[in-house]
C-alpha positions as CSV (number, residue, x, y, z in Angstrom):
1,X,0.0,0.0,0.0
2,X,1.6,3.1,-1.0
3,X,0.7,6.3,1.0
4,X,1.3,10.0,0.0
5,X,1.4,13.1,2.9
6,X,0.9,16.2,2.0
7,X,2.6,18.6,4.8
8,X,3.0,22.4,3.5
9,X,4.7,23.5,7.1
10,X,7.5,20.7,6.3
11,X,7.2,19.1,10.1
12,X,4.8,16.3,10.3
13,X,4.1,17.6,14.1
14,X,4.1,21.6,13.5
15,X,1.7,24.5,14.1
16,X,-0.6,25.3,16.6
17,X,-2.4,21.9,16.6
18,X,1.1,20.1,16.3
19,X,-0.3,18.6,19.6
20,X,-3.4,16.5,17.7
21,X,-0.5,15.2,15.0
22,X,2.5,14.1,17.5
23,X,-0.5,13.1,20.2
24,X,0.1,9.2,20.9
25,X,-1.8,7.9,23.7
26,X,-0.6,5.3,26.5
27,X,-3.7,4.1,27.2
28,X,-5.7,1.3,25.8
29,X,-9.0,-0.6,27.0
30,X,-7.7,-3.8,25.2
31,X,-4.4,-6.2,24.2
32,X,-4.7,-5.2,20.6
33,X,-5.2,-1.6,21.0
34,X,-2.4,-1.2,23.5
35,X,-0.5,-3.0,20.7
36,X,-1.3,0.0,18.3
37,X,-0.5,2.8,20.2
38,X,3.0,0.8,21.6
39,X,3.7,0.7,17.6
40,X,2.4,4.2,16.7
41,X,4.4,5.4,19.7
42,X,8.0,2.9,18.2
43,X,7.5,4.2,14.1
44,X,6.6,7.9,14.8
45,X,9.7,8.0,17.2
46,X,11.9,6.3,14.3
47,X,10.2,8.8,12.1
48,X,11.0,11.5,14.0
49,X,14.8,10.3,14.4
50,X,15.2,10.2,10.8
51,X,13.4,12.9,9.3
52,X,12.9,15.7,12.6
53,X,9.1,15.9,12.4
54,X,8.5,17.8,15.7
55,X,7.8,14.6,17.9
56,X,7.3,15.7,21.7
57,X,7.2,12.4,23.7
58,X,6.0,14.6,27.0
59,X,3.9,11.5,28.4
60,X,-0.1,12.2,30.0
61,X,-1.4,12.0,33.1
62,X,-5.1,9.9,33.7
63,X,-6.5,11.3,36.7
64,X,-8.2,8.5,39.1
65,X,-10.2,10.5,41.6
66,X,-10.9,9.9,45.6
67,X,-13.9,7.7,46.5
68,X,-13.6,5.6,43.0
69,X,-12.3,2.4,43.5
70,X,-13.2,0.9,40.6
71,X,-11.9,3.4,38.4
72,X,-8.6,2.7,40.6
73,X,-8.6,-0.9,40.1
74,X,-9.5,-0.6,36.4
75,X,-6.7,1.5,36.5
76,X,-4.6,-1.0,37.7
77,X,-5.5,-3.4,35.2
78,X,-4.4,-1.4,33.1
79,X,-0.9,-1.1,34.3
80,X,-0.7,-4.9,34.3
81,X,-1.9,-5.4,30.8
82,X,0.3,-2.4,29.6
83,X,3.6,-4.4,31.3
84,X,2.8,-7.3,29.1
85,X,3.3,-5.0,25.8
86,X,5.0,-1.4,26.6
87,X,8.7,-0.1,25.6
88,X,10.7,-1.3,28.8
89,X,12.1,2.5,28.3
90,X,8.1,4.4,28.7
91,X,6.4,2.1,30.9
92,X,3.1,2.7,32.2
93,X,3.2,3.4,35.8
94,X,0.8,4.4,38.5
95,X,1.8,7.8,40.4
96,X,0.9,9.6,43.9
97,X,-0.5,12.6,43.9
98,X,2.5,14.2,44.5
99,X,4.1,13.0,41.7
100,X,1.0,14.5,39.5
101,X,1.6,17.6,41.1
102,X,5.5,17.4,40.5
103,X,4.5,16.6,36.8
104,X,1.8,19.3,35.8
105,X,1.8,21.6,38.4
106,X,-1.2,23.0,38.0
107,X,-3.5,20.0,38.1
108,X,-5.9,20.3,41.9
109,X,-4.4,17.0,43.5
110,X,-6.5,17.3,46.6
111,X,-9.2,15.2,44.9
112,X,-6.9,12.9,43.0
113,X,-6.4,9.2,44.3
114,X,-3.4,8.4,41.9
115,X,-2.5,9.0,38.1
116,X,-1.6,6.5,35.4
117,X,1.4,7.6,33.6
């Protein structure tokens, strides 16, 4: 299959929604997803190493809040299925409040359980 990209700013990741082209996500509610977005994550990174297309691996932050525990344990499942398929060098973690805080400083941790990262 032969694909053509037009880009008329030259960078594949440019401009002010540079964020929507560059955005891969860590999370995924199945095996097969989380096996796309571990590969998305792999070729636009070789992509970027080859051809400088404006790649900003700066991570994201899912918010589990207080008083939800299954969103916590789904959370958790998460993490485990993520360590069966993730890049041993970005794996999927779950973090304190603190360490939300320490991330994006202006998130309101005070009603925040933890944070898959």
């Amino acid at each position: 299959v032969g694909v053509t990209l037009l880009e008329k700013a030259g960078q594949l990741c440019a401009g002010a929604t540079w964020h929507a082209a560059g955005l891969v996500t860590r999370f995924g509610g199945s095996p097969k997803i989380k096996k796309v977005h571990v590969r998305a994550l792999r070729e636009m990174t070789a992509l970027h190493e080859a051809h400088d297309i404006g790649l900003h691996i700066t991570g994201s932050i899912r918010l589990i809040e207080k008083g939800n525990p299954d969103r916590l344990t789904e959370a958790k499942q998460h993490v485990a299925m993520a360590a069966l398929y993730d890049d041993p060098g970005l794996p999927t973690t779950l973090i304190t409040p603190e360490e939300v805080a320490a991330l994006h400083p202006l998130v309101d941790t005070s009603g925040v359980e933890a944070g898959g990262f």
